[in-house]
N, C-alpha and C positions, 0 to 999 in steps of 0.2 A: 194743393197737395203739398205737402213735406215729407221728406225721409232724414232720416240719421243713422250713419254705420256703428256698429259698434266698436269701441276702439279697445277693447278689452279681448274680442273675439271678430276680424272680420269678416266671416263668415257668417255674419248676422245683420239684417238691416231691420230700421223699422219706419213703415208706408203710413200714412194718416188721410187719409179721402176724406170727404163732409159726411161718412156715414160710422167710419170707425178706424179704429187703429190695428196695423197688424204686425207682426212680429215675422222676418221669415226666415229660412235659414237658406243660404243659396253658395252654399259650398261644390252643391252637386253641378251647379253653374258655372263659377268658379275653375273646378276642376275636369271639364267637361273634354274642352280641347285648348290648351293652353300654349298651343304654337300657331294654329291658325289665326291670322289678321285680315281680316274681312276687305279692307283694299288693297291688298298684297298683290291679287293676278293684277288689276286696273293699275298701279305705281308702275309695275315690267314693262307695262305696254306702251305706256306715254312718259318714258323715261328723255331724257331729251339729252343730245350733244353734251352738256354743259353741266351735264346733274355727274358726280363722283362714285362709286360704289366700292368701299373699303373692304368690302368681304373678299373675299379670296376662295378658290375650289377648296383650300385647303385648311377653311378657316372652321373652326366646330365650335358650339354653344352648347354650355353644356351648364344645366339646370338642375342643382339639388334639393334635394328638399318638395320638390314638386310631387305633391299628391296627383293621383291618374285617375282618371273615372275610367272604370269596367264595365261596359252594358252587359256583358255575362252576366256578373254579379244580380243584376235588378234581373230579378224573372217576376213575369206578369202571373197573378191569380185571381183566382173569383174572388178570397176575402182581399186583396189588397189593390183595386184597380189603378190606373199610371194616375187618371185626372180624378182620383176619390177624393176625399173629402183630407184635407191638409195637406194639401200640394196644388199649384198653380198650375197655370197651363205650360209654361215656361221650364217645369221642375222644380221650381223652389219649392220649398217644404216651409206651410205653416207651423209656426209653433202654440199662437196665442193671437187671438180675437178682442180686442177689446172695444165696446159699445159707447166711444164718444164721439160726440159730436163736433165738426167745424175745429179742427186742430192745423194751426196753420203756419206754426213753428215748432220745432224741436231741435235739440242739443244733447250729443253724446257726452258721457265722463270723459276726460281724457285718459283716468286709469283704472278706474273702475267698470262695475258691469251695471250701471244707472242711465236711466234718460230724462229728458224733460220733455213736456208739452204744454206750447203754450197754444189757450183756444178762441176765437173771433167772442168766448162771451167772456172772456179774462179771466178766465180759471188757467192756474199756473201748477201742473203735478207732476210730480217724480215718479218714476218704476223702475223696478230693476230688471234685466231681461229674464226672459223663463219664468216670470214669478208672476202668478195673476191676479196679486192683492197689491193695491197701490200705496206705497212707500208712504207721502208726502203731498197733500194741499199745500199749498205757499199761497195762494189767490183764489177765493172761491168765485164763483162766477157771482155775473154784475158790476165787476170791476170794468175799467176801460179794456179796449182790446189791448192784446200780445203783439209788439210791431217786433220787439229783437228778444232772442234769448239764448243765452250759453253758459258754460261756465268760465270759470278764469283759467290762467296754465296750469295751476298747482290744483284745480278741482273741487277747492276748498268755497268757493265764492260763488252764488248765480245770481246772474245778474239781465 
């Protein structure tokens, strides 16, 4: 299995299984509960003598910019079910299904909205996100396998 974030939007990943590629959006994930930290109660409990704690009663964090998930918002209906077709179990929201096979690397743009995939038959292709006609062959398959693949810093070079 591989994933790559999008570094253009990251609100967007993309998953690769041996059966196909997908595209998801998990903003709604993301922005679900963005101050809960899952061993937070367990840290309090087994805090020991010797451990420091710099916060103060009087200390506040305070976070701009932070998008808020509303479950008001999302109301359930007969056309739109929660686990329907383009949404995970988790929430994530599919965008786009793609039918390859054995993809076992992949590389975001650094600034752009492109990805790579490289696959166990050595087929080497580009996509852009949201777009479901593919960019770019670079390696048709029957070449050796894909062992690395990325771009360079400037995005200009795959290599």
């Amino acid at each position: 299995m591989a994933f790559a974030v999008n570094k253009a939007n990251c609100n967007e990943i993309v998953l690769a299984s041996t059966h196909d590629v997908q595209e998801l959006d998990v903003s709604a994930l993301l922005a679900a509960q963005p101050y809960v930290w899952i061993g937070e109660e367990y840290d309090r409990e087994s805090k020991s003598s010797d451990d420091l704690d710099f916060r103060g009663s009087t200390t506040a964090i305070h976070q701009t910019g932070v998008a808020t998930f509303n479950l008001e918002k999302m109301q359930a209906s007969s056309s739109m079910p929660w686990l329907g077709s383009g949404q995970t179990s988790t929430g994530a929201g599919i965008l786009i299904k793609r039918n390859l096979n054995n993809v076992k690397r992949m590389a975001s743009h650094p600034v752009h909205r492109y990805y790579l995939t490289g696959a166990q038959d050595g087929s080497v292709r580009m996509f852009e996100w949201n777009r479901p006609q593919q960019l770019l062959c670079f390696r048709q398959a029957g070449n050796a396998r894909v062992t690395r693949l990325y771009f360079n810093s400037q995005g200009n070079k795959v290599c």
